[in-house]
C-alpha positions as CSV (number, residue, x, y, z in Angstrom):
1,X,0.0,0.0,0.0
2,X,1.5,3.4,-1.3
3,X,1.0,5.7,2.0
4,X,1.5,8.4,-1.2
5,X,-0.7,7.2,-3.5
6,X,-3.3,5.4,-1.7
7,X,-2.5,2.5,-4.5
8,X,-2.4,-1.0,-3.6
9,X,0.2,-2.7,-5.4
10,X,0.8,-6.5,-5.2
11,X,4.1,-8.3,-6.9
12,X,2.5,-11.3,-7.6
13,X,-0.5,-12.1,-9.1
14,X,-2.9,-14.5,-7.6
15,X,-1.2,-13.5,-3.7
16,X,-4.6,-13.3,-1.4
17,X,-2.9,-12.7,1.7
18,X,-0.9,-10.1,0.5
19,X,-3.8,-8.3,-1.1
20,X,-6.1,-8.9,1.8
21,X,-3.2,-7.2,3.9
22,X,-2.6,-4.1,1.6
23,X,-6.6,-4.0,1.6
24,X,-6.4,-3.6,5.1
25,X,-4.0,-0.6,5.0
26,X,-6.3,1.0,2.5
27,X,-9.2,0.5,4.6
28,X,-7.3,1.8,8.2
29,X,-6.0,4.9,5.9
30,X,-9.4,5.7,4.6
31,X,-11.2,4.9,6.8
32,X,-9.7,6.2,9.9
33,X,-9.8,2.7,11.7
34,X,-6.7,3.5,14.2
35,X,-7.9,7.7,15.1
36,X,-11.6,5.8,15.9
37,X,-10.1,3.3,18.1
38,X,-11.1,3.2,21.4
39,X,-7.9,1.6,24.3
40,X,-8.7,-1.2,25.6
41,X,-8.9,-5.2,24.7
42,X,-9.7,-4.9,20.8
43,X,-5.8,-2.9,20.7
44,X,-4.5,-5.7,22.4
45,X,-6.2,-8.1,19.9
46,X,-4.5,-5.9,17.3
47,X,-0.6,-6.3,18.5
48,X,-1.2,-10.2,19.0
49,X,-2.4,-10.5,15.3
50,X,1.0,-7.9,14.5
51,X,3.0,-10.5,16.6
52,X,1.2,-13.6,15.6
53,X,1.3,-13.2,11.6
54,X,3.1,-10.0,10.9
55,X,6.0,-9.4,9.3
56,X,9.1,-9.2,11.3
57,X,11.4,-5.9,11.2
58,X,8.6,-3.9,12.2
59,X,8.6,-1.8,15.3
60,X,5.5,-3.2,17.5
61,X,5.6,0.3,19.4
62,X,4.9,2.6,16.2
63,X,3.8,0.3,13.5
64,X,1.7,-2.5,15.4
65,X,-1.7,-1.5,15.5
66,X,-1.1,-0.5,11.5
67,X,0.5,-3.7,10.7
68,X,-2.3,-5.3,13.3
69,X,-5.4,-4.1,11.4
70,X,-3.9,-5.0,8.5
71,X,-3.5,-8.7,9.4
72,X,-6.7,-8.8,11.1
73,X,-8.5,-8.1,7.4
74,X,-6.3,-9.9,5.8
75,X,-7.8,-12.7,8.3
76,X,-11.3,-11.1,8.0
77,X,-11.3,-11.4,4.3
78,X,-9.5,-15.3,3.6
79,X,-10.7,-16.8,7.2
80,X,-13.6,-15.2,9.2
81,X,-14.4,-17.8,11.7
82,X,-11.1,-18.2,12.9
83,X,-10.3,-14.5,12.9
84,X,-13.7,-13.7,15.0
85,X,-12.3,-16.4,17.8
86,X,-8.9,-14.7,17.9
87,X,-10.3,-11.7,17.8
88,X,-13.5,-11.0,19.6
89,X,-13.1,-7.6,20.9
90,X,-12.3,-5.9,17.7
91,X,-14.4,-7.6,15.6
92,X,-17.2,-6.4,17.4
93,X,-15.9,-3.1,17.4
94,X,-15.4,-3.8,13.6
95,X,-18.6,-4.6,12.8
96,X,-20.8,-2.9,14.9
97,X,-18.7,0.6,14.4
98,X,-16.4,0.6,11.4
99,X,-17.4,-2.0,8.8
100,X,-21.3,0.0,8.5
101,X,-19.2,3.0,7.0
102,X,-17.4,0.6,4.2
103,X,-18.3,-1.0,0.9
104,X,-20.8,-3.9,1.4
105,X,-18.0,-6.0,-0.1
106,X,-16.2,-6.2,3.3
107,X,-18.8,-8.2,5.4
């Protein structure tokens, strides 16, 4: 995801997960999906999915909740029910708060 451009750009064709992922950085960037927040359990949620599937070299301090939203959809988008059970907290935040505001494609 181009922070510039707002493009999503993927090197290899067919990737899901790595679309899903830049997906999610489109959506937190448009969207607003970190500012709306709120502390609490569904941020925790967010650095275990950043520690659990993200990409290492990343500083959890200033890039986890980014890198963890964008894992979650990645999750969200290629395996729901498992992503709701490690996830509980945020996905309701998610769907009761953010996901309304989005394209009926997401849920």
């Amino acid at each position: 995801h181009s922070k510039a451009s707002g493009k999503i750009i993927i090197r290899f064709s067919g990737d899901i997960d790595a679309t899903a992922h830049e997906i999610g950085h489109n959506l937190d960037r448009n969207y607003g999906l970190q500012k709306d927040l709120p502390d609490g359990a569904a941020k925790v949620e967010l650095l275990d999915f950043f520690e659990r599937f993200g990409e290492r070299g990343y500083d959890p301090a200033r890039q986890g909740i980014s890198e963890g939203i964008a894992e979650y959809i990645r999750g969200y988008l290629v395996n729901p029910a498992e992503t709701k059970k490690l996830a509980p907290e945020f996905t309701k935040w998610f769907e009761s708060k953010a996901a309304p505001a989005m394209p009926a494609v997401i849920i």
